[in-house]
N, C-alpha and C positions, 0 to 999 in steps of 0.2 A: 251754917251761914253761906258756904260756898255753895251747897247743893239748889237753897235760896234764892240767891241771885242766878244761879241758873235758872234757875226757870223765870224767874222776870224778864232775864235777858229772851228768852223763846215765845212768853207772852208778847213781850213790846216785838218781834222779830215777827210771831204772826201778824200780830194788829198793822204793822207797820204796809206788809203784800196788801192785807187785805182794805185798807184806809185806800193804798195805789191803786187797789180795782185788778190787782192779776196775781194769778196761779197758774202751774201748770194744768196744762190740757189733758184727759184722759187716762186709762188705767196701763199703759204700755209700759213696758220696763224703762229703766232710766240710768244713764251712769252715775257713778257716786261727786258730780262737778254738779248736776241738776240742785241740788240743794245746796250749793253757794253761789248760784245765780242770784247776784243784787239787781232788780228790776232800777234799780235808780241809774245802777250804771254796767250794763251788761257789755263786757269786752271791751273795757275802758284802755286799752295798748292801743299805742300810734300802730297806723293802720297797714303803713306806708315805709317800710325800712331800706327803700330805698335810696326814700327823697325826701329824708327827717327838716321839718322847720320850726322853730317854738314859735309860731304862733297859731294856735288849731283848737278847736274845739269839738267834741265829737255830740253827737244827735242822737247814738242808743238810749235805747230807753222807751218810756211807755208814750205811743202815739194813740190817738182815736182813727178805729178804722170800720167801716161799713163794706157790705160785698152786694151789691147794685147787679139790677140792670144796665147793659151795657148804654142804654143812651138816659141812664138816669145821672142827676147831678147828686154831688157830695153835699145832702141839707143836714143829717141828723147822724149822730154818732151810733154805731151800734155798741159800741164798749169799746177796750184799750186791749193792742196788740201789743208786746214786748217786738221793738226792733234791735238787731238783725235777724230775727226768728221769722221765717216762713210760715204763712199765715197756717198752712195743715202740721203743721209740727205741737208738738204738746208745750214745750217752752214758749212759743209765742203767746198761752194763754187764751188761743182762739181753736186749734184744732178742725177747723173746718178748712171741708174744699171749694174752690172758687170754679172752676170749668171753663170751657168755652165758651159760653154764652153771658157769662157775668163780667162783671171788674170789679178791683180790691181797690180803695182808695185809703188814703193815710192821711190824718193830721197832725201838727204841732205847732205849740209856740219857741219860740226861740230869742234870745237876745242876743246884740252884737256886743262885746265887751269894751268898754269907753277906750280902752288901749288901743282899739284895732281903727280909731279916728284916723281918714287922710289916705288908708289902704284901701285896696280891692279885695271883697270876698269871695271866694270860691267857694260852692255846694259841691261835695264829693259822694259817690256812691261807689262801692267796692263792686256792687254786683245788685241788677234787679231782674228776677226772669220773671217776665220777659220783653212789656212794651211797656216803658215807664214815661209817663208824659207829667212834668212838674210844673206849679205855679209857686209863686212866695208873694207876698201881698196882694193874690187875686189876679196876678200879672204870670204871662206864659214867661217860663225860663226856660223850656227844652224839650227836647224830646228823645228818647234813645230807645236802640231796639238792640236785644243780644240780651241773654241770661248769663253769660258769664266772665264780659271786659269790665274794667272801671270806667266811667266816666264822670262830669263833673260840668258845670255850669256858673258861668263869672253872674254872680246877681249883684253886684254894687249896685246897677240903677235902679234895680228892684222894691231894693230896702229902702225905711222908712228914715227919718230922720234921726229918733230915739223912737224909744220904748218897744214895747212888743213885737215881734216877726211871727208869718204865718208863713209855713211850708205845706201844700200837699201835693200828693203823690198819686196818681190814678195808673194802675199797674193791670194790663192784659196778657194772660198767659191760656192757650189753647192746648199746652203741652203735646202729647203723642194726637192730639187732634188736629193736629194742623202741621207743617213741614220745619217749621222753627227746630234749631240744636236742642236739643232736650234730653241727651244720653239714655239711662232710665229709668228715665219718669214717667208713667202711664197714666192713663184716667183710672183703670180697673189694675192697680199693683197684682203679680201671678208671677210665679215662679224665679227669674232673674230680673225681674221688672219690678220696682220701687212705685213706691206713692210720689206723687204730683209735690214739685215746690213751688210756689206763687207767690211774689213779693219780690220782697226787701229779704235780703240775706247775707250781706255785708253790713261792713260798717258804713253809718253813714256822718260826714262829718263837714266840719267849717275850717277853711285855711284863710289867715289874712296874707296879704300877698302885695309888697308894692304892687306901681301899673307896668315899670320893668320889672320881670322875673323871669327865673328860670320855669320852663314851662315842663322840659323832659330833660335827659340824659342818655349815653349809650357807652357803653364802655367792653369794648371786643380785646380780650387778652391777645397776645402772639408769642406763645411758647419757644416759638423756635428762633424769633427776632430778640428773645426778651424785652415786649416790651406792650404796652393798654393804649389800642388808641380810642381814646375819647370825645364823642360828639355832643355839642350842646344846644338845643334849642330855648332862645330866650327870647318872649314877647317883649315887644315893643320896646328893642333895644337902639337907643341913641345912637348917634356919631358920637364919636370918642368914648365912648363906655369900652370897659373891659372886661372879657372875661378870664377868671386864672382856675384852674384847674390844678390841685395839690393829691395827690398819691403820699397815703400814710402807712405806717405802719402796722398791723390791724392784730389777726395771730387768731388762735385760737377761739372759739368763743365770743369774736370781735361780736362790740354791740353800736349800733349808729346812732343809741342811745346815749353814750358813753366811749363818745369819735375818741383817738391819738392824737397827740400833740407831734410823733415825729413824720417828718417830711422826708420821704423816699426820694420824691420826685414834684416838680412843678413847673406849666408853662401856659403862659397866656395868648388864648386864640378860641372860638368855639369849636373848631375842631383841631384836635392836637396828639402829637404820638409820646408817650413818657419814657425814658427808659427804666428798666426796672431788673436794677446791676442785681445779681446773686439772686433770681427771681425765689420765693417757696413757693414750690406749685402746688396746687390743692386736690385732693385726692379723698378717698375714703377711708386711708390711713394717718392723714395729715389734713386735716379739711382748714388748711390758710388762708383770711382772708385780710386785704387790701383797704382802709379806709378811704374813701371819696370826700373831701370837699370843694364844694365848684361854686366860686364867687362874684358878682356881676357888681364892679367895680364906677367909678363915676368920680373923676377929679379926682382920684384916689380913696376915695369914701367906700365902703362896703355897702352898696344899697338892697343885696341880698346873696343867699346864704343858703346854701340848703346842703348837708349830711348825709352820704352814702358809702355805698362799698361795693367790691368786686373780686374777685378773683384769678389767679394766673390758672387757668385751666387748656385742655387740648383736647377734644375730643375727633376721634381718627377711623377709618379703613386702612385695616393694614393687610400685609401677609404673614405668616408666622411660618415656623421653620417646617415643620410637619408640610410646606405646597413645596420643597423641592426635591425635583427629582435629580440626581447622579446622574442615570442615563440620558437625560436628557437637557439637562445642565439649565433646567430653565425652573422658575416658579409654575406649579401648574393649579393653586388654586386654594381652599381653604381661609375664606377671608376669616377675619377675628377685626373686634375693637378693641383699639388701641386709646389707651389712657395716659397722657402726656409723653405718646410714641413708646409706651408699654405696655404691649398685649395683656389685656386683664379680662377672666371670664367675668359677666357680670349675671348678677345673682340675686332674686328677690322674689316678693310678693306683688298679685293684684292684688291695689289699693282701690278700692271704691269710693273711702270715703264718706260714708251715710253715718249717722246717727241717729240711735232711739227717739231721743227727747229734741235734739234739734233738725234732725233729717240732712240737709247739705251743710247747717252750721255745727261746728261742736260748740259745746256750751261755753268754753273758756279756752284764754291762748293755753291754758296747760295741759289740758285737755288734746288740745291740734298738738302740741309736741308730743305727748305721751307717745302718740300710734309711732311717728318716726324712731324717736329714744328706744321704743318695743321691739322695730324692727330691728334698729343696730344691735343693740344687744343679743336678738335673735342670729346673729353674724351675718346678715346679707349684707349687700352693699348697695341694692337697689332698689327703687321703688316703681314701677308700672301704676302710674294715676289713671285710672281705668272710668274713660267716658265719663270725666267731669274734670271741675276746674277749681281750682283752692285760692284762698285767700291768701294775699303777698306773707302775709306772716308763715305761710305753711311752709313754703321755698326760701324765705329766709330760717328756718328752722330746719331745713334738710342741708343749706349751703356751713351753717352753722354745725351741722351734724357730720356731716362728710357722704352725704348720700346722694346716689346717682338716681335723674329720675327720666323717666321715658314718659310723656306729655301726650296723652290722647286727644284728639277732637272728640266734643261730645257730638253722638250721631245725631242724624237726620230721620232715621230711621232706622225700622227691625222686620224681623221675617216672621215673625212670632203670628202663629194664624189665630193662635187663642186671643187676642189682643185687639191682632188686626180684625177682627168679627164685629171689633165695637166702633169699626173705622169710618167713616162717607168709604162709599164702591171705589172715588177714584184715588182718594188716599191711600187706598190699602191696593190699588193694582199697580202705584207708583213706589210702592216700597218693596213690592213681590220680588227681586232679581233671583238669580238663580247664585246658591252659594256650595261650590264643589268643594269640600274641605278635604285637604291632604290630594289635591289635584292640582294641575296646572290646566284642565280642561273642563271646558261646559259652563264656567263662571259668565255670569253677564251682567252689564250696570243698571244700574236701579233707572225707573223713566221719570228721573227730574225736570222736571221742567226748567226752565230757564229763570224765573222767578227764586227757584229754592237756590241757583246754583248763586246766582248773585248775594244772597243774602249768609251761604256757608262761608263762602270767600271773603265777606263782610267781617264777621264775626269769627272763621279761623285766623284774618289779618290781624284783628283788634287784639286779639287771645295770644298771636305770638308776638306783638308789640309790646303786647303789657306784661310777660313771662321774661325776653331773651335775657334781660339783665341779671339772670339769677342764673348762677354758674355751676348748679348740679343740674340743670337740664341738657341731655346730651343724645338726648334722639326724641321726634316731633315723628304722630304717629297720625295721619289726615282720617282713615277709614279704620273701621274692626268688625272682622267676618263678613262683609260686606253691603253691611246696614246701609242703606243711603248712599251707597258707593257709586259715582259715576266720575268719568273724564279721568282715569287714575292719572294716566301722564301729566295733563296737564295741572293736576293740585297735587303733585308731586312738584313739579315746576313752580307752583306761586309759593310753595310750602320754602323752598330753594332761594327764589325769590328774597324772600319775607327775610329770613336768615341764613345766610348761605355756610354758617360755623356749625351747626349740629348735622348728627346722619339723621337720614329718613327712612323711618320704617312704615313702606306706601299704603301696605292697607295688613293687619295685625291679622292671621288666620284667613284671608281674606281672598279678593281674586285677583291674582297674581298678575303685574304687565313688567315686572322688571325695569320700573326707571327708575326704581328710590336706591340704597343701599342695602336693606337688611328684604332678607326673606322668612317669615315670621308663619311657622304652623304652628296649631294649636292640634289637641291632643288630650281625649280624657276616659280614665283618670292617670291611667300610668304615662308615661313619657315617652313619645315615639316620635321620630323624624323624619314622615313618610315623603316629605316631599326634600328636593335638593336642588343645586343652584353653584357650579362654581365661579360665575362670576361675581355672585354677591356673599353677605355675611349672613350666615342658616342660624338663627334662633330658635328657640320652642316658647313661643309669648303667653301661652297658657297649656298647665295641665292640674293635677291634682284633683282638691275638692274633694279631699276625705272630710266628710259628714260626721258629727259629735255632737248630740246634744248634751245640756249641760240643765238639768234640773235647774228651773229659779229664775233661768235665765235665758227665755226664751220669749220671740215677739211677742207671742200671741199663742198663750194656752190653747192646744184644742188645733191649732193649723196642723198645715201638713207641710212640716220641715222635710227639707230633705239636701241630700248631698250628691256631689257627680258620681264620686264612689261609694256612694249607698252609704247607712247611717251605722259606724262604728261603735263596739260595746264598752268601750273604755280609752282612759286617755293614755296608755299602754299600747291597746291594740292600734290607736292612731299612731303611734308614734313607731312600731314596729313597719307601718304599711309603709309610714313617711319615708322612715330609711330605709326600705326595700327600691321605692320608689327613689331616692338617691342614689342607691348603688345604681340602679341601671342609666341615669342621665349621666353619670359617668363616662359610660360606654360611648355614648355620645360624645360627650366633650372631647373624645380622645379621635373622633373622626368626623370633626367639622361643627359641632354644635358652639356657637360661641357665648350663646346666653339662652338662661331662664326664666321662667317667670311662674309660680305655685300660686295656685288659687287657692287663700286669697287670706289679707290679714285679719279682716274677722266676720262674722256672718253677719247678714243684712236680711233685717226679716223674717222670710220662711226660711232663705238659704241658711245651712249650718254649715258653710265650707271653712270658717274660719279659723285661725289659729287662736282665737281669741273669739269669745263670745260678741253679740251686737254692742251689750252694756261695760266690755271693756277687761272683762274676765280672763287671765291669761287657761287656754285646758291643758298646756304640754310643758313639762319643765324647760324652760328658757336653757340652763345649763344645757342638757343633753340634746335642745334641738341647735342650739350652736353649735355645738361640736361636731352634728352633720353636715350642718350649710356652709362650714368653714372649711371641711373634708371636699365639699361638691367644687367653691371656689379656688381651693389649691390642687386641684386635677393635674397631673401633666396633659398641657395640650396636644401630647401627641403621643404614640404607642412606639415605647426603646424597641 
């Protein structure tokens, strides 16, 4: 009987996808979350754990979308896309590319909920790359350009009285065709260069919102003051309104879901400083966090509300004991970071990011925690988000975890001639610089124009506005190898600007001008640290990239996988290289190296660098590769 209703349950479970008009796309591999994607309600979590409010509704789920000529209008559906999925991803159920020359548009219906009478609504988008232009009732509501900030659009006067709402979305992305941030994403994917994402690839959702509300938040710990001070910006705040600002108790696993009732701290002002008696500071051994709520008061009435958190964190340039010298009775160099004013090597994988089946999106929030949970367990303590940008849940799930993350810009460009062959001449003469690696000579900046530099700036601003409040981010990384690299001073300077709390690592591998903090070679596949620097902090931000394929589990039967250190014959002989490759970064850490970074957590594509297959497959026993990475991270920093 049991066996029975099983299978009724699979019948009504197909009938169900295919009644909604969607299935995954194509024969690629898939992680094992692809088949408990509900098309009805695909990443149905608050989007936003920052700035938690019960009143929201979210918009995943199955839109109609057509892929046009660029000056064609949205008349006729060509079938249903799954949103947040990226229309070339196999979970959107569309699978195709959009290019240059076309645009993706999107529809739905929508209701307001009879509740939300007398508020304002707010249209939310987590992320659209790359030129998202909306209407809702046939009426323009916005326009935004950037593949990887949030943004959001007040349509109260939009909507209808009752019944039915119309949203659509007209989205252009020219990717590595044009100068737009685009990490990588190519037209023609090859070698470390990925397939195109185009669209919708957040969530996208509805907030009701008094006409006063809070609109943002900022919350900058001060480790050394004990104490958060807190900025509030709140639209259309009255004379005599108030704002109060309470600091909770939060701990462990804090969820903004499921805020604290006890009061650390509270005081009434939009900007205001808390103190914060017996601070717990947050760490990778300790990851404590802070609950936030910030209330915009009226006669004494609560006229709004919104749920957050934060952290007592420090991130530093220090000296360590290994820069003095006796003879000379002074420090003479050896910078290290410093983790709440204690030297801590930091120690981790490049993170890219990508997924099988949903490409920039994982198919579910447990899914996006799984890779970080893998990591810790794996004993790093960091993570290198490498030339892309995550959804707030990712960073709240790292700040949750105890994980330090180093926050890449995605480029502007690459040097890749294979690539660039499918360029316009002047696109690809503007991306050609010259890239000296393990040199401090012959580097030269990319020939940006002025157009592109305004719009990096646009869009690195928006990128660290919408990140800073997430308190495992502790180094902002502007360039990598020096793709797109130009003016390094001066986007070390806006980068400075923008948040003046994290270090800056100015350009990752890249060409070197010494105005950030960190001095960052890369190195493959073994570990070396050809270049040196002792007024800044010496990193190795990439090396590794021992190759393993793993039968069953690879993109694309028949390609040509390959690895930095060529393709290993077992997960033995990987894991032999790995800690050969450990012993000798050792060496380093004991004469100026202050962090690392292994490529990479798991392979993307053709790449097999990963410690972990693309579909999520661990290759190396977890046990035994902890025991190396936690041997690399307790190094003595200096040689008795």
């Amino acid at each position: 009987m049991k066996r029975f209703s099983a299978i009724i349950c699979l019948v009504l479970a197909a009938f169900s996808l295919g009644a909604q008009g969607w299935a995954p796309a194509g024969d690629d591999i898939k992680t094992r979350w692809a088949a408990s994607v509900d098309p009805a309600s695909p990443l149905p979590e608050y989007p936003r754990p920052q700035m938690v409010r019960a009143l929201w509704q979210s918009l995943n789920g199955l839109w109609e979308y057509a892929i046009l000529d660029k000056a064609s209008a949205f008349d006729a559906s060509q079938g249903n896309i799954l949103v947040p999925f990226a229309v070339e991803s196999s979970l959107s159920g569309v699978g195709k590319f959009v290019g240059e020359d076309k645009a993706l548009w999107y529809k739905r219906n929508f209701t307001v909920p009879k509740a939300w009478k007398g508020k304002s609504v707010l249209l939310h988008f987590g992320a659209v790359d790359w030129k998202a232009e909306v209407w809702v009732n046939g009426r323009k509501a916005g326009v935004h350009t950037g593949g990887y900030a949030p943004f959001s659009f007040d349509i109260t006067a939009l909507l209808k009285k009752k019944g039915s709402q119309v949203v659509e979305v007209r989205v252009e992305d020219a990717s590595d065709q044009s100068w737009q941030p685009r990490g990588k994403q190519v037209a023609h994917p090859q070698g470390i260069w990925y397939t195109p994402v185009t669209g919708i690839w957040q969530t996208v959702w509805l907030e009701a919102v008094p006409a006063t509300h809070v609109a943002s938040y900022y919350a900058c710990p001060d480790v050394d003051a004990g104490s958060v001070a807190v900025s509030v910006d709140v639209e259309a705040l009255a004379d005599g309104d108030v704002v109060k600002v309470a600091l909770k108790e939060g701990g462990l696993g804090y969820s903004p879901e499921k805020p604290s009732s006890v009061v650390v701290a509270s005081a009434e002002g939009y900007a205001v400083t808390l103190p914060v008696a017996d601070a717990r500071l947050w760490s990778p051994d300790s990851p404590w966090l802070y609950g936030l709520e910030i209330s915009v008061l009226r006669k004494g009435k609560v006229i709004d509300k919104v749920e957050g958190y934060t952290a007592m964190r420090k991130i530093s340039k220090a000296q360590s004991r290994e820069c003095y010298s006796k003879s000379r009775g002074v420090n003479t160099g050896y910078y290290r970071m410093a983790l709440n004013n204690s030297v801590l090597f930091q120690f981790g994988p490049l993170d890219q990011g990508w997924w099988p089946d949903g490409l920039y999106t994982a198919p579910c929030d447990e899914a996006l925690r799984f890779d970080i949970e893998k990591t810790k367990e794996w004993g790093f303590n960091m993570i290198r988000k490498h030339i892309k940008v995550e959804p707030a849940r990712w960073y709240y799930w790292c700040d949750v975890a105890g994980m330090l993350v180093w926050q890449d810009m995605p480029s502007i460009a690459d040097q890749s001639k294979g690539v660039n062959a499918t360029r316009p001449k002047e696109l690809s003469e503007a991306q050609m610089n010259k890239w000296p690696n393990d040199s401090f000579i012959g580097g030269t900046d990319c020939k940006v124009p002025q157009e592109w530099k305004d719009n990096y700036y646009k869009e690195w601003g928006e990128i660290i506005e919408a990140l800073k409040g997430f308190q495992c981010i502790v180094v902002w990384v502007p360039f990598n190898e020096g793709w797109g690299q130009f003016d390094t001073p001066e986007a070390v300077a806006f980068t400075r600007k923008a948040d003046p709390t994290r270090l800056v690592n100015e350009a990752s591998g890249g060409n070197f001008h010494l105005s950030g903090d960190i001095l960052d070679a890369h190195h493959y596949p073994q570990p070396m640290m050809n270049v040196f620097e002792r007024s800044m902090i010496n990193v190795l931000g990439e090396y590794g990239g021992i190759g393993y394929v793993v039968p069953g589990h690879i993109w694309r039967p028949g390609g040509k996988n390959w690895g930095y250190s060529g393709l290993r014959s077992s997960p033995e002989d990987v894991l032999a290289r790995y800690s050969l490759f450990a012993d000798r970064l050792k060496t380093f850490i004991t004469t100026g190296c202050a962090a690392a970074v292994y490529t990479q957590t798991t392979d993307v594509e053709l790449e097999v660098n990963g410690l972990m297959t693309y579909d999520r497959l661990e290759k190396l026993d977890a046990s035994r590769l902890r025991v190396i990475n936690q041997s690399v991270i307790t190094t003595p920093l200096w040689s008795e």
